[in-house]
C-alpha positions as CSV (number, residue, x, y, z in Angstrom):
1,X,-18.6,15.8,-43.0
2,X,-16.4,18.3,-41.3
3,X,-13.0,19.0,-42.8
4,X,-9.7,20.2,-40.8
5,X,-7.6,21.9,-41.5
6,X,-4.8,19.4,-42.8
7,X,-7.5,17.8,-44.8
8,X,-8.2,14.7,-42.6
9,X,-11.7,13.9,-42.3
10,X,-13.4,15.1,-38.8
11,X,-17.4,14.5,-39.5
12,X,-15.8,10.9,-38.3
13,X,-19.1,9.7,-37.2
14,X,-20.4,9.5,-41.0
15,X,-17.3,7.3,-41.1
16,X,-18.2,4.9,-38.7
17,X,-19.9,2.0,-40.3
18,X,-20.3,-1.1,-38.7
19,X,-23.5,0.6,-36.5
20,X,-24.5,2.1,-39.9
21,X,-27.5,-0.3,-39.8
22,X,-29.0,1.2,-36.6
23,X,-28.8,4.6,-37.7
24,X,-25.7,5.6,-35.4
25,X,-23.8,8.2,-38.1
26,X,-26.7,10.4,-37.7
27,X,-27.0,11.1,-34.5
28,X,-23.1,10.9,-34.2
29,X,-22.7,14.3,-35.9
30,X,-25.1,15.8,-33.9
31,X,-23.2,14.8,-31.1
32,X,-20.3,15.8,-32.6
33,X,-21.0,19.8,-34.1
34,X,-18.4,22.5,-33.3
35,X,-20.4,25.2,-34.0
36,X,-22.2,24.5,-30.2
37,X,-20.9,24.5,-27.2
38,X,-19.5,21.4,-25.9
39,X,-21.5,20.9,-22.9
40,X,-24.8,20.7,-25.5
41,X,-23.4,17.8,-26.8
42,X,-23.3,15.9,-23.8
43,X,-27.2,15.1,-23.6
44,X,-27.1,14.8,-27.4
45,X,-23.7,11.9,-27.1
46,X,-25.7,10.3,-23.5
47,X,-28.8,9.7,-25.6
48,X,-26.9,8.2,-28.7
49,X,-24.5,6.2,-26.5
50,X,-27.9,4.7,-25.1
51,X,-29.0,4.0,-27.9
52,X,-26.3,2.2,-29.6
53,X,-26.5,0.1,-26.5
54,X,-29.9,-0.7,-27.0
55,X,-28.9,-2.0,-30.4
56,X,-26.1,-3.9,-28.4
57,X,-28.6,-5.6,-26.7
58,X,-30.1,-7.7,-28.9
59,X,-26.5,-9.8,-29.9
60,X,-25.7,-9.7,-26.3
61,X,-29.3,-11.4,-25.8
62,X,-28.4,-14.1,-28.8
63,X,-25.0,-14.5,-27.5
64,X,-26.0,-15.5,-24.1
65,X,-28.8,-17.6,-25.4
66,X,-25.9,-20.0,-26.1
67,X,-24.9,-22.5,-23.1
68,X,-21.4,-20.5,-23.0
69,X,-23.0,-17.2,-23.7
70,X,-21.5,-15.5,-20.4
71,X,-18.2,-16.6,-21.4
72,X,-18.2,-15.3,-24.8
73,X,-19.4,-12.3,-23.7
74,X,-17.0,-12.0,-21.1
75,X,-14.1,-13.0,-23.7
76,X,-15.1,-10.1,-25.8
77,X,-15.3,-7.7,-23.0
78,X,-11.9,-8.9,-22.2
79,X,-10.5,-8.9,-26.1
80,X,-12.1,-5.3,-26.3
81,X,-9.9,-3.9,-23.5
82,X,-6.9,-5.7,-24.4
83,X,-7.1,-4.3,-27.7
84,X,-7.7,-0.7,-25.7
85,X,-4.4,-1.7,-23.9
86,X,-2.5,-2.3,-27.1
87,X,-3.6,0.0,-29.0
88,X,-3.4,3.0,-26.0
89,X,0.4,2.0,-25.5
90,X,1.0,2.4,-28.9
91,X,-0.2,5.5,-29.5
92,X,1.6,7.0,-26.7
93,X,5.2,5.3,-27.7
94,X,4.7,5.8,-31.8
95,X,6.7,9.2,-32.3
96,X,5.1,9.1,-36.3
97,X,2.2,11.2,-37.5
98,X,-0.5,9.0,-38.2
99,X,-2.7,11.0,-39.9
100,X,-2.3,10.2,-43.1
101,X,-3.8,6.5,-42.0
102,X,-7.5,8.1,-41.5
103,X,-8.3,7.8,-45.2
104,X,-7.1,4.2,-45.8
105,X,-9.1,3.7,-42.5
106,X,-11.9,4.8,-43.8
107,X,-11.8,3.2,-47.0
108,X,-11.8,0.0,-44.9
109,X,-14.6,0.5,-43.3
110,X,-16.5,1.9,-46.5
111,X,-15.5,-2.0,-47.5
112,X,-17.2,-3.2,-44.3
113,X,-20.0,-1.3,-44.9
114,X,-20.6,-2.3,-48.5
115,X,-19.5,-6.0,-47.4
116,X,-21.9,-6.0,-45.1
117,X,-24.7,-5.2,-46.7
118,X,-23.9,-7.8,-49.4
119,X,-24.2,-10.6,-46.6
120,X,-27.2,-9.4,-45.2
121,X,-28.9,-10.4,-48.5
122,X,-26.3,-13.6,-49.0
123,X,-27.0,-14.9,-45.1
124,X,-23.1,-16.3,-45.5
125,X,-21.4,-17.8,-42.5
126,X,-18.4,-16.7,-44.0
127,X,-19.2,-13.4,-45.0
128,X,-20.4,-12.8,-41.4
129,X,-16.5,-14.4,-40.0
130,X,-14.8,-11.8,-42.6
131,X,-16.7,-8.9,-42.1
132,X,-16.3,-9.7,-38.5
133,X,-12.5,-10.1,-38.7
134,X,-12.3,-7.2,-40.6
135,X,-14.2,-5.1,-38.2
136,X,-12.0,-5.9,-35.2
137,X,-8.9,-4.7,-37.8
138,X,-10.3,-1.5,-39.0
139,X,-11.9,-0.3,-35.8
140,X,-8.7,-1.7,-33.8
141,X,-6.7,0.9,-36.3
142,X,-8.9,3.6,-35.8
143,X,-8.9,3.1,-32.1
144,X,-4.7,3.7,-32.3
145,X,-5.5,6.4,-34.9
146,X,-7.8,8.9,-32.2
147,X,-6.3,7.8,-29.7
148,X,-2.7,9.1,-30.9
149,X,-4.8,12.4,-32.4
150,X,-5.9,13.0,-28.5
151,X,-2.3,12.5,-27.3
152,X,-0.8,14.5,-30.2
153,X,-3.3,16.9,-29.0
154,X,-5.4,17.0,-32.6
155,X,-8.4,16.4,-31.1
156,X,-9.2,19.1,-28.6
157,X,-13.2,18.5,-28.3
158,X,-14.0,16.2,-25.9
159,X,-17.0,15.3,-27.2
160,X,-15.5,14.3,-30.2
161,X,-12.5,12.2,-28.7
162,X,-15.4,10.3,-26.7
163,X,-17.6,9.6,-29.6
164,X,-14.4,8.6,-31.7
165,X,-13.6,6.4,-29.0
166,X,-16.5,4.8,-27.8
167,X,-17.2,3.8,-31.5
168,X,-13.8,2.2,-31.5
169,X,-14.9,0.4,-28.5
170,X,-18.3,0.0,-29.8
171,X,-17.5,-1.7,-33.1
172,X,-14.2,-3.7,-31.8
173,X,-16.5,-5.7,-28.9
174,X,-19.1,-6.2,-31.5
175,X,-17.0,-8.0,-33.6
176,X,-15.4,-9.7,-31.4
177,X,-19.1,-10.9,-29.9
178,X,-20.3,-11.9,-33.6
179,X,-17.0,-13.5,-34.1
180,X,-17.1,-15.7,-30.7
181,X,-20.9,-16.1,-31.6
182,X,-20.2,-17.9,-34.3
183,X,-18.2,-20.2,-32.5
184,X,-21.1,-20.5,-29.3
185,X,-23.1,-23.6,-28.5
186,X,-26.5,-24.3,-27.8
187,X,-25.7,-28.2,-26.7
């Protein structure tokens, strides 16, 4: 992982977990490299975003499966951008640096991540509503944490903010899915 220069962790894509199972932190830091110019990342992030929503796909599928599968799916669209709202209003009223919250945030989604994996092998109902919950937290964090780094003018790589954002956006709509999935109906 990259390192900047105040120590917060950049390579942020290695931090991302919740797509960890469909291989999304490696071809995040491709996406992501410094050392090449910008515009080469843009094929690299337009094939990974594609990708990742390939992977969507299939809990989209199983979520409208259910006989109000359109409506959860709409729900989380809508719960995904009111948590953009939120979370985009905050970080341009907050006057506090925030980047001391990266490393608790990424400890929470290492705990995601390890959580995760535990319930793929328990198959727990529960598990799956925790993990869920705590997905929409952590990524919901994140999501105020770049987005305040782009207003502060930290994050000066547009490919990076994107990426950083769109796996906010990513992660907070997935959960949000599995968590009203839970809840969907095949009667």
């Amino acid at each position: 992982a990259h390192e900047e220069a105040e120590g917060q962790p950049h390579g942020r894509a290695g931090g991302r977990v919740l797509g960890f199972l469909d291989g999304e932190h490696e071809a995040g830091g491709a996406a992501e490299e410094h050392h090449q110019p910008q515009a080469a990342g843009v094929p690299v992030l337009l094939a990974f975003t594609f990708f990742m929503g390939l992977m969507l796909s299939r809990l989209i599928a199983l979520v409208l499966g259910f006989k109000n599968g359109s409506e959860l799916v709409m729900t989380a669209m809508g719960g995904t951008a009111g948590v953009f709202f939120v979370m985009a209003s905050l970080a341009s009223v907050i006057k506090r640096d925030l980047s001391g919250l990266g490393k608790w945030l990424f400890v929470g989604a290492l705990v995601v991540f390890v959580g995760a994996i535990v319930n793929v092998f328990v198959g727990s109902t529960v598990g799956m509503l925790v993990i869920s919950t705590l997905v929409i937290a952590v990524f919901s964090l994140y999501m105020l944490y770049d987005l305040k780094r782009i207003v502060d003018g930290g994050e000066t790589n547009y490919i990076s903010a994107t990426l950083a954002l769109y796996l906010d956006l990513f992660n907070v709509f997935q959960g949000l899915l599995a968590l009203l999935g839970l809840g969907g109906s095949n009667d």
